[in-house]
N, C-alpha and C positions, 0 to 999 in steps of 0.2 A: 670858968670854962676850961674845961680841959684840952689838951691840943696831943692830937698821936701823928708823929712822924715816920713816915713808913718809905725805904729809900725805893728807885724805880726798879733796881735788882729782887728784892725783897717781894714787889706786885708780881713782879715776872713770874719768880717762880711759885707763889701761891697759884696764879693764875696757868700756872704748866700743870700744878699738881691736882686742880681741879677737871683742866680739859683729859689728863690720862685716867681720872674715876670716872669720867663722863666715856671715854673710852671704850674702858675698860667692864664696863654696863653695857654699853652698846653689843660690845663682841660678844659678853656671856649669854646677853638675850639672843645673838644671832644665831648660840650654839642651843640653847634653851628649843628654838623654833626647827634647828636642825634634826635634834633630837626628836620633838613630838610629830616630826613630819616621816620619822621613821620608825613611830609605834610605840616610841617609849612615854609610857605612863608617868605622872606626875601626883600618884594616891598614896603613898608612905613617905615621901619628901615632897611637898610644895613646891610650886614654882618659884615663891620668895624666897626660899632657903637656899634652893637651887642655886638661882641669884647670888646670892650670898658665897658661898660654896664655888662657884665657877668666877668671882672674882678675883681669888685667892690663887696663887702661887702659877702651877702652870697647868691648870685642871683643864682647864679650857682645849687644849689641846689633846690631853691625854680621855681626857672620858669616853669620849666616841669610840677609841679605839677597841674596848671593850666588847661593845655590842656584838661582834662577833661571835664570841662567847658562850654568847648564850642561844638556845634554842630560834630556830627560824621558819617564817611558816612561808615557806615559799612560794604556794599559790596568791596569800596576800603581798607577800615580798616586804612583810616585816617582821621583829618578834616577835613570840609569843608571852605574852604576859610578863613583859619586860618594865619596871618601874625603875626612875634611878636612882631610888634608894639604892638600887641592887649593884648600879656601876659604880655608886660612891663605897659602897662598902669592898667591891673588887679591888677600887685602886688603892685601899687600906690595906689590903691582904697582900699588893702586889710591891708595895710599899716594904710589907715586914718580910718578903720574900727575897727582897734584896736587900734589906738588911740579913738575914741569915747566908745568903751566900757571899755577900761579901764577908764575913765571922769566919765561913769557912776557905773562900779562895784565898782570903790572905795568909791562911794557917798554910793550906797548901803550899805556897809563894814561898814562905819562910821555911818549910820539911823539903823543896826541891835547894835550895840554897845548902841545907846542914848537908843532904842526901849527898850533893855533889861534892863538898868537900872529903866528908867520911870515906866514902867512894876512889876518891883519887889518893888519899892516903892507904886504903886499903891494898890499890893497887900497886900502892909502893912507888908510882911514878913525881915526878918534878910536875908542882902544877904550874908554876911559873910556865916550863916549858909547853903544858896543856895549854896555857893562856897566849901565848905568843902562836901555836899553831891555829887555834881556832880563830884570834885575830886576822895573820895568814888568810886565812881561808874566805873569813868573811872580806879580806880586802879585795882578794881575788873575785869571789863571786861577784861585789858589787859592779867593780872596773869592767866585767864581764857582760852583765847584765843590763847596768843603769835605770835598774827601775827604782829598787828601794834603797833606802838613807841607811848607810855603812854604822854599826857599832858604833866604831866612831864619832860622826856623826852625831848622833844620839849622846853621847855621853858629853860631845863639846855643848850641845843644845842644854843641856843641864849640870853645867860645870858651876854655876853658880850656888844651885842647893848645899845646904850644908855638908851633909854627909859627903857629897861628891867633893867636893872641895876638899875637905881632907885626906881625903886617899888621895888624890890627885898629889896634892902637898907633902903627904909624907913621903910617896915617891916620886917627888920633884919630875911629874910630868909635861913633857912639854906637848901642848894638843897643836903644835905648827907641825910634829913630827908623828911618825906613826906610835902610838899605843902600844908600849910594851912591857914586858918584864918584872907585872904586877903579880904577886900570890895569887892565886882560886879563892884564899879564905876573902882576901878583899874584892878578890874582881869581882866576886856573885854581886856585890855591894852596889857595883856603878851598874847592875845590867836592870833593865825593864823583865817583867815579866815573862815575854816573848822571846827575851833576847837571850835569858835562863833556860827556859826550852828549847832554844837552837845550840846553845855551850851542853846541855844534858844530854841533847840528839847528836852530836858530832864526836861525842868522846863515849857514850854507850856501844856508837855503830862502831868506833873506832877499833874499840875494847871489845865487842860483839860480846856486849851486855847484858843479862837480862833483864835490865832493868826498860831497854831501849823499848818493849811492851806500852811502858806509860804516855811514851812521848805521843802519841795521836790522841791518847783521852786529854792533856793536859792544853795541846793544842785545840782542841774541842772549848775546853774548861776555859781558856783564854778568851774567845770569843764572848761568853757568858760575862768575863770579866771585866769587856771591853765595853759590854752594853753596862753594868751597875757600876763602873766607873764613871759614864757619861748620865747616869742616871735615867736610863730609855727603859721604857715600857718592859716586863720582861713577861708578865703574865699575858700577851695579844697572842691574836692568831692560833688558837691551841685546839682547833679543829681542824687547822692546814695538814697536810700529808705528803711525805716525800716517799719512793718509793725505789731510787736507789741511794744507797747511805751504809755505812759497813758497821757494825756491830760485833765488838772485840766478844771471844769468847769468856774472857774474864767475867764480862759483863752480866753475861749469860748464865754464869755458874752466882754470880752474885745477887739477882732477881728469883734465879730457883730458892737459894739458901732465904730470901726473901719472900717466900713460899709463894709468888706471884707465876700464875701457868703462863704457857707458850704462849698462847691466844691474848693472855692482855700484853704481854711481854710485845710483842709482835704490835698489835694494834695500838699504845702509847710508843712506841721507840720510832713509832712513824711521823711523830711530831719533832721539829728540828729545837724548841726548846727543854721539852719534856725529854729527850735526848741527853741534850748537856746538863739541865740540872742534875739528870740522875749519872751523868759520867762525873759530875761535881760530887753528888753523895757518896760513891764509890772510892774515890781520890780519898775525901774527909776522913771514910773507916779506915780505908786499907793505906794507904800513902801515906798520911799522917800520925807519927810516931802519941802513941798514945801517951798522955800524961795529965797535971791538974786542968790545965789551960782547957785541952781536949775535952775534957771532962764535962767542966762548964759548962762549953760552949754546946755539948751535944743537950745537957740537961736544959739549956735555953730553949734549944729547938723543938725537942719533944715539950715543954711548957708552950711554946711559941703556936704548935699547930694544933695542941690539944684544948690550947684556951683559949689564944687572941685571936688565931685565923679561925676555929670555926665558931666565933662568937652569933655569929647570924646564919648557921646552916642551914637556916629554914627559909633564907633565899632560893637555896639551891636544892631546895627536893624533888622540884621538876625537873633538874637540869641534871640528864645524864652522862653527859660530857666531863661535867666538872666536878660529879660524884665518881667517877670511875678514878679522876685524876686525883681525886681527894682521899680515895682508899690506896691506888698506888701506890703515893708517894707516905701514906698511913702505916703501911703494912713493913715499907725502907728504914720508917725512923722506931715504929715498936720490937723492930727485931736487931735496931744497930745503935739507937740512940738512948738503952738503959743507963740508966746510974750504975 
């Protein structure tokens, strides 16, 4: 006879891992019945696949969000010929959409870091002293204000990181005391994303730069960053419409050269993500000092939309929303993203 000893810790937790599949079933059927109870068909993907599919990672949540999306017949007050084949392949698409703009915001990130340093060498001035004014300044605002966490702040919350800890170290900084007296070339180093567009907006305006142009698309570009950072939905809502919202005339001169007329120009820039992607795409060509990396990364993206995002375009042949959105953003990358 054989004997198998199995300790009470060991039952526990098969028995935890069993009740969160038992769970985790339950909640996917709940979204499964959420979904057919608002039209969405189950005839290119199964219910059991489905199943399958919504158990997985954080589907379950994300799917629904989708169906906005797509076409809606209002008098019945559901979609039209909506199957979720069609939201499983969105969230694919929505998926490799934020992986290209994160490829390009962080190119971005690193062209505002060189940009500022060049910049202040250019201008001949001490960036040491650039960096102790704009600390300055942010000390004052905070003390002033009280609403948001000072530089500072921020930079003691991640003193631990590697990278931080070294600058810190080599100029034996001490964070009980204010923040000072580091170079530009290292300060861009300790700052957040955010915190580089407020050092680029303070010493642009300072200098009455032209550079200071970029700071509201970048601060736009942040926000987008802030959603594929937390990994949130970025392709939702893309029939919403805003209808005050300021459109740089750069912009405008960059959607012509994109040979896109007034009328779609006007009728996408009214969506607040369709907005920032394309102030993201804009930043990519023009902001982003061209080179191999560059290069790359654009011959990705034209691979990216011309093979893996419209693998299934036969989803969307009804859908004119998301064909309009599908040439727009077509028309951005076959006129800026050649080899």
């Amino acid at each position: 006879m054989r004997v198998i000893f199995v300790s009470k810790q060991g039952g526990k937790m098969k028995s935890h891992m069993i009740t969160k599949k038992k769970n985790l079933t339950v909640k996917a059927k709940q979204v499964i019945e959420e979904l057919k109870s608002m039209g969405v068909k189950f005839t290119y993907c199964n219910e059991e696949s489905a199943l399958d599919y919504l158990k997985k990672g954080n589907h379950r949540k994300l799917i629904p969000l989708y169906v906005k999306n797509f076409d809606f017949d209002h008098h019945k007050k559901q979609p039209i010929d909506l199957d979720f084949a069609y939201l499983m392949d969105f969230a694919r698409i929505d998926n490799l959409v934020k992986f290209a703009l994160f490829q390009m915001l962080t190119m971005i990130e690193q062209s505002l870091k060189g940009r500022i340093i060049k910049e202040v060498e250019i201008l001949d001035i001490n960036g040491i002293d650039i960096v102790n004014e704009f600390l300055d300044n942010n000390y004052d605002e905070i003390s002033d204000s009280n609403e948001n966490r000072s530089i500072h702040q921020s930079i003691e919350k991640r003193q631990h990181d590697e990278n931080v800890q070294k600058i810190l170290t080599r100029y034996n900084v001490d964070l009980s005391q204010r923040i000072h007296n580091i170079p530009v070339e290292d300060f861009v180093d300790l700052l957040t994303f955010g915190e580089l567009i407020s050092l680029f907006d303070f010493y642009t305006k300072k200098y009455h730069l032209h550079d200071s142009k970029y700071v509201y698309l970048l601060s736009q570009a942040k926000k987008l960053r802030n959603a594929v950072d937390h990994d949130q939905c970025i392709l939702i809502n893309l029939n919403e419409e805003e209808f005050y919202y300021h459109i740089p005339s750069s912009i405008v001169k960059y959607l012509k050269y994109c040979e896109i007329n007034k009328n779609q120009l006007i009728q996408r820039l009214k969506n607040p993500k369709i907005r920032r992607i394309t102030f993201v795409f804009y930043l990519f060509v023009v902001f982003v000092p061209e080179d191999e990396t560059k290069r790359f990364i654009k011959k990705f993206i034209r691979r990216l939309f011309h093979e893996s995002i419209t693998l299934h375009k036969k989803y969307y042949t009804n859908n004119l929303l998301l064909k309009f959105i599908g040439k727009f953003f077509g028309k951005q990358i076959n006129k800026n993203f050649n080899d």
